[in-house]
C-alpha positions as CSV (number, residue, x, y, z in Angstrom):
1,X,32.0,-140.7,62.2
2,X,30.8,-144.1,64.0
3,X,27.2,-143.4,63.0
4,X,28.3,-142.9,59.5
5,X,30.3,-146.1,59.3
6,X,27.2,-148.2,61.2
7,X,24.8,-146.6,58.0
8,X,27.7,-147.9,55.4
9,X,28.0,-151.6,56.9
10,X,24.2,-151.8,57.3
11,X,23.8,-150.9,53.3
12,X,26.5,-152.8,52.8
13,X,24.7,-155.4,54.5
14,X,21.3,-155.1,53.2
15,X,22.6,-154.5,49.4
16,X,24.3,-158.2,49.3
17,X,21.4,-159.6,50.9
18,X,19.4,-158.3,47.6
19,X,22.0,-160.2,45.1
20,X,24.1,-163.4,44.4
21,X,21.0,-165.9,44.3
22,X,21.3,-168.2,40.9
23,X,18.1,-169.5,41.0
24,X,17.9,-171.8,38.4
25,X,20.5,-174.1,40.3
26,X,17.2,-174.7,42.9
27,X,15.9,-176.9,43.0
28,X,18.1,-179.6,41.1
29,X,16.2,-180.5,38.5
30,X,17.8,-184.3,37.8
31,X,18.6,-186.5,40.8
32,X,22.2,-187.3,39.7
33,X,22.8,-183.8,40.8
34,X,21.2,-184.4,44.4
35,X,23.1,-183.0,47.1
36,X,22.0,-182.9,51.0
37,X,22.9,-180.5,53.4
38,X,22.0,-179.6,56.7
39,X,20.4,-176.1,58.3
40,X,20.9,-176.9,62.3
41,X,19.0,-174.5,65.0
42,X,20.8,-173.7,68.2
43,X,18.3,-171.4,69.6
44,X,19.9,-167.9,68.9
45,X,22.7,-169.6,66.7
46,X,22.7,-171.5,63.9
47,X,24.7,-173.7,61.4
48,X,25.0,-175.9,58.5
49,X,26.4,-179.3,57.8
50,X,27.7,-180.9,55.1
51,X,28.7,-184.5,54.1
52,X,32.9,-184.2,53.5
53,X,32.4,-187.0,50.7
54,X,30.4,-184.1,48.8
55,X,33.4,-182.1,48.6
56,X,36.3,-182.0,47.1
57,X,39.5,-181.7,49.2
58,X,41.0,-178.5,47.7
59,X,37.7,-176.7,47.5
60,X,37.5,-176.7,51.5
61,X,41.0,-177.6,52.6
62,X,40.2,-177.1,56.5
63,X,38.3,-180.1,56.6
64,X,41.9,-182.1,56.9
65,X,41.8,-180.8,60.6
66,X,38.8,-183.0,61.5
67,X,40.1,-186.5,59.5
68,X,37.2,-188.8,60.9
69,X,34.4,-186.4,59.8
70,X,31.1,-187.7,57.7
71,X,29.6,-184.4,58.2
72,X,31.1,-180.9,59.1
73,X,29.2,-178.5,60.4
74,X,30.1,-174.6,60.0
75,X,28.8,-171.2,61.9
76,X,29.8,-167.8,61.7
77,X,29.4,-165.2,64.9
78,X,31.0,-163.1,67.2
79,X,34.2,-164.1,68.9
80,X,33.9,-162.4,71.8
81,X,29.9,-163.9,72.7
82,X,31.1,-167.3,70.5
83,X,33.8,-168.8,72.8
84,X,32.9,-167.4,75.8
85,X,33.0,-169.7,78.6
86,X,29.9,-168.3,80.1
87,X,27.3,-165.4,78.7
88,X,26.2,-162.8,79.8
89,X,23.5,-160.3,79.4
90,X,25.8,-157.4,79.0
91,X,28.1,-159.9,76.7
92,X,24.8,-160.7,74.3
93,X,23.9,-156.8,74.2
94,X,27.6,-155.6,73.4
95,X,27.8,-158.3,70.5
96,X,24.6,-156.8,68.9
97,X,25.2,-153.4,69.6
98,X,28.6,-152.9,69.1
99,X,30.7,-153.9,65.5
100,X,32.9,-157.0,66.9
101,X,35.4,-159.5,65.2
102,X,33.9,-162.7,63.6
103,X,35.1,-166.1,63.8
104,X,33.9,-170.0,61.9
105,X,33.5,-172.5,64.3
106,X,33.8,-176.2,62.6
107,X,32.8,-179.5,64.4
108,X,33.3,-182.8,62.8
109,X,30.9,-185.4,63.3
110,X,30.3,-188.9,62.7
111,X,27.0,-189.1,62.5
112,X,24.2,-187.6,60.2
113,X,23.4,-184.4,61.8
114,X,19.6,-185.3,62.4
115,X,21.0,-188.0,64.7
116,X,23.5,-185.9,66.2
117,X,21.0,-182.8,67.7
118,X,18.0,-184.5,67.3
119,X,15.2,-184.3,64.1
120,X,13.5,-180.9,65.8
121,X,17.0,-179.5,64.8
122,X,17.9,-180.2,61.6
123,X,16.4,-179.3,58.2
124,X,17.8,-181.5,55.4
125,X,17.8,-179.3,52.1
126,X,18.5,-180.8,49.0
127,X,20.7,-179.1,46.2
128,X,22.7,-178.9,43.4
129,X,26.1,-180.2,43.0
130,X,27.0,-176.6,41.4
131,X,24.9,-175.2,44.3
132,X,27.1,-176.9,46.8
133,X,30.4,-175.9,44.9
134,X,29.2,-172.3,45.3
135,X,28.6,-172.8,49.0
136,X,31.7,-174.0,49.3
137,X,33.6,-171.4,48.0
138,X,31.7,-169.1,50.3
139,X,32.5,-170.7,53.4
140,X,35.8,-171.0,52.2
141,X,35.4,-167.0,51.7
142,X,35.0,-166.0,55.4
143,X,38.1,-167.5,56.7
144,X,40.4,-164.7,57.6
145,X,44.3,-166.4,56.3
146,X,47.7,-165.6,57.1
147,X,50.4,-164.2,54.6
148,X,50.8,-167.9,53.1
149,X,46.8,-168.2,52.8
150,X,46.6,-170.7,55.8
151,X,43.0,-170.4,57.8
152,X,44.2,-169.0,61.6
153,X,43.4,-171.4,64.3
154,X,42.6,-170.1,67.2
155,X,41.6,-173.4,69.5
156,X,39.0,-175.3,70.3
157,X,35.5,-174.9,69.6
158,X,32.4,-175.7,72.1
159,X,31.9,-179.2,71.5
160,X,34.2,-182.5,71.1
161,X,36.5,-182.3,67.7
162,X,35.6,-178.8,67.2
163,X,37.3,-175.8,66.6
164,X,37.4,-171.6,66.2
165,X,39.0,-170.1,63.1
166,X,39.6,-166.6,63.1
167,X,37.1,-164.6,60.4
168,X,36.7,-162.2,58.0
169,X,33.8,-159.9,58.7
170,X,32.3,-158.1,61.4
171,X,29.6,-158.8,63.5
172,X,26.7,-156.7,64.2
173,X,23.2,-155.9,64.8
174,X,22.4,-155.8,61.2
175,X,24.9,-158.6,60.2
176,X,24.5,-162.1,62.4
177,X,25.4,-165.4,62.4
178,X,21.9,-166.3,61.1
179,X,22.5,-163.4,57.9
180,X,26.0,-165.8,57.3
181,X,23.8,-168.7,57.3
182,X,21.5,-167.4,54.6
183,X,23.9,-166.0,52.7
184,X,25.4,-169.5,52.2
185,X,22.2,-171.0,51.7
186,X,21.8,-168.5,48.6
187,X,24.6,-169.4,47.2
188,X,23.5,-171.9,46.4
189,X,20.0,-170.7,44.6
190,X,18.0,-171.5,47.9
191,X,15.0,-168.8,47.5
192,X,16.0,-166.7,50.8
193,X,16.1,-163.3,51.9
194,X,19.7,-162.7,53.6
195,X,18.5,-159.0,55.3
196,X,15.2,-160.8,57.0
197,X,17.5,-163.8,58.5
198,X,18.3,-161.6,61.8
199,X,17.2,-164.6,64.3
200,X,17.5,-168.1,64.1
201,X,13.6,-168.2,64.2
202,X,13.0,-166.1,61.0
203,X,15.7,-168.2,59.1
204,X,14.4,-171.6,60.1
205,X,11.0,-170.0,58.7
206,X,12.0,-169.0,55.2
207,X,13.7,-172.3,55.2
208,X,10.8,-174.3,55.6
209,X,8.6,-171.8,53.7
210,X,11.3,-172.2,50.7
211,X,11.4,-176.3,50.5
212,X,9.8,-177.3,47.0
213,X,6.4,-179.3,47.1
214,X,8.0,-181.4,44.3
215,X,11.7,-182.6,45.2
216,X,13.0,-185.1,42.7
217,X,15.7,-185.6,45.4
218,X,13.4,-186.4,48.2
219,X,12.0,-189.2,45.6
220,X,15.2,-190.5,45.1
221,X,15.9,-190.9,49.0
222,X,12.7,-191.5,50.1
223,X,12.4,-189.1,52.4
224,X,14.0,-185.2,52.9
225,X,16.5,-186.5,55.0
């Protein structure tokens, strides 16, 4: 019965990874519609940030827990592995062997994320307005809610004016933090592949690999940051 379940979540898994791209909202084809957002690289883990004056207050209402954000950056992973206070090997191998509970971990920051980790961690990635509503609405998705639809707290995160929130979805070999993180990026029309986004390496590839030559957005800026 467990072996039938693992084969169900994986094609689960692997069929959304094959829809929900709109790719004519990337990239934004006028600058008025220019929106940046961040893809951050924690080594094994990774994130994205976006600017909170980007976004509407009731399409994400858990940003009113970090008040003094610019930015808020947003992960998915396993709870157990996630908050632990220190990893271990047999901690790593459980989490990707083993179907566990997922939680969102939010930081605000009050920086641009580029100067918060560093350039070497952050991609910028310019989109669409509608792209970043859609985004939205996905992040907004995975938050597991109580009976009057409030996101569950459940303390704080790993870094100053952070915090976990309990999630929907589970966590497994087939389905990581990195899968959440493309799954949100093709939301949002980004030309990625959910099912190849296992590690933190592959995603940061496609990312780069999936960056237009011509950005009217990067013209508008002056730069892609």
């Amino acid at each position: 019965m467990r072996r039938l379940i693992l084969i169900l979540l994986m094609t689960i898994s692997i069929a959304w990874g094959c829809v929900g791209v709109e790719r004519h909202l990337y990239p934004p084809q006028a600058r008025s519609a220019c929106r940046t957002i961040y893809v951050i690289n924690h080594g094994w883990h990774t994130g994205i940030a976006l600017g909170t004056a980007d976004i509407a207050p009731h399409l994400w209402p858990e940003m009113a827990d970090f008040p003094a954000a610019v930015f808020i950056e947003v992960g998915w992973g396993d709870e157990r592995f996630y908050r632990a206070e220190r990893v271990t090997a047999g901690m790593a191998l459980r989490a990707v062997a083993l179907p566990t509970a997922g939680v969102l971990h939010m930081v605000g920051l009050t920086v641009v994320p580029i100067a918060h980790y560093g350039e070497a961690s952050v991609l910028a990635v310019h989109i669409s307005e509608r792209g970043l509503e859609n985004m939205v609405r996905y992040i907004r998705g995975s938050y597991e809610r109580d009976a009057k639809g409030r996101a569950i707290r459940l303390g704080s995160g790993l870094q100053e004016n952070s915090a976990f929130y309990r999630a929907t979805g589970t966590y497994v070999a087939w389905n990581t933090c990195n899968n959440w993180t493309a799954r949100a990026l093709r939301a949002t029309g980004f030309p990625i592949s959910a099912v190849y986004a296992l590690t933190a390496g592959n995603l940061w590839r496609q990312v780069k690999e999936g960056l237009p030559e011509e950005d009217p957005c990067r013209d508008a800026s002056g730069s892609n940051g």
